[in-house]
N, C-alpha and C positions, 0 to 999 in steps of 0.2 A: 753437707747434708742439710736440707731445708728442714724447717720447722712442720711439723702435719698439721692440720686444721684441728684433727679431730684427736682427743688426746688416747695415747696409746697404753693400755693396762702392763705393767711390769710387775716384776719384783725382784728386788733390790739384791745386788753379790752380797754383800755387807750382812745388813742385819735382815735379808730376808723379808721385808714388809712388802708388800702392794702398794704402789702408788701409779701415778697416771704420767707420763713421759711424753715428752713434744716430738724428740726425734727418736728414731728406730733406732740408733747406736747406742743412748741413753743405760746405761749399767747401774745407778747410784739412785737413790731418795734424796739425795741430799750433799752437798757439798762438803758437810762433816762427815760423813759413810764415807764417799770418796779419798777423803784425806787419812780417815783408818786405815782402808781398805791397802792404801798406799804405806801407810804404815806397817803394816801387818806383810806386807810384801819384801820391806827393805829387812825388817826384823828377820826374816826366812832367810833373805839372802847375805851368807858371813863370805865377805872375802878375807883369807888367809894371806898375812905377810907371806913373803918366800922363805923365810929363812925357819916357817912357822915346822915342827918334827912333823915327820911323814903319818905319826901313834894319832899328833894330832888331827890332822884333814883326815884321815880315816876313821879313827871316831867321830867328826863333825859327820861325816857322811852318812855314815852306820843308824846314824840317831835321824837320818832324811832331809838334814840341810843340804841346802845347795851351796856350793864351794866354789869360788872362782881365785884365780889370780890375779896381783895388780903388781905394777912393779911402779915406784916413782912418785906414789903419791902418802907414804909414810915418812914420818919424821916432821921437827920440827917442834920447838920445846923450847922454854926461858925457866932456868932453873937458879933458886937463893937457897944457897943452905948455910946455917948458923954453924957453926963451931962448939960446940957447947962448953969446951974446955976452957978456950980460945977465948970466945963470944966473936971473932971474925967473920966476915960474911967471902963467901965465895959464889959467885956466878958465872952461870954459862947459859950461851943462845946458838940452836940452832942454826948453821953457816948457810944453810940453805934456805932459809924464811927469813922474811922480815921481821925484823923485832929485837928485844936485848933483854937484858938478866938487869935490872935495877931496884936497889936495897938502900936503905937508908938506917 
């Protein structure tokens, strides 16, 4: 979409203001609106692990989020825990991520 000559009256998804827009696709005042607006879109949308109880996704629903599934993109974790008894350090990483459990 081309730029117009003549600047086009809008008002904004976001915070609702009036301002003057170049292209007719133009939705946003501003690049900060845009990056809320986007915000506020990801925040709506909760996808639920698989293994999440069924009480759960149906209350997320009930309450009018949007619910999706993802399989494969959870997990992944570098973990030190002290011993308190002990003072021992034990570590663990994630086998499927890059990365390691290190303590000193």
């Amino acid at each position: 979409m081309t730029a117009s000559k003549d600047p086009i009256p809008k008002i904004c998804m976001f915070c609702q203001n009036l301002f003057e827009a170049r292209k007719s696709t133009t939705q946003y005042c501003s690049h900060e609106c845009a990056n809320r607006a986007y915000k506020e879109r990801k925040r709506q949308e909760k996808i639920v692990h698989a293994t999440a109880p069924y009480e759960t996704v149906r209350g997320l629903m009930g309450r009018g989020h949007k619910v999706g599934f993802a399989r494969g993109i959870y997990g992944g974790y570098q973990a030190i825990y002290r011993d308190p008894e002990t003072g021992f350090y034990h570590g663990a990483s994630e086998s499927r991520k890059h990365g390691q459990a290190v303590g000193y």
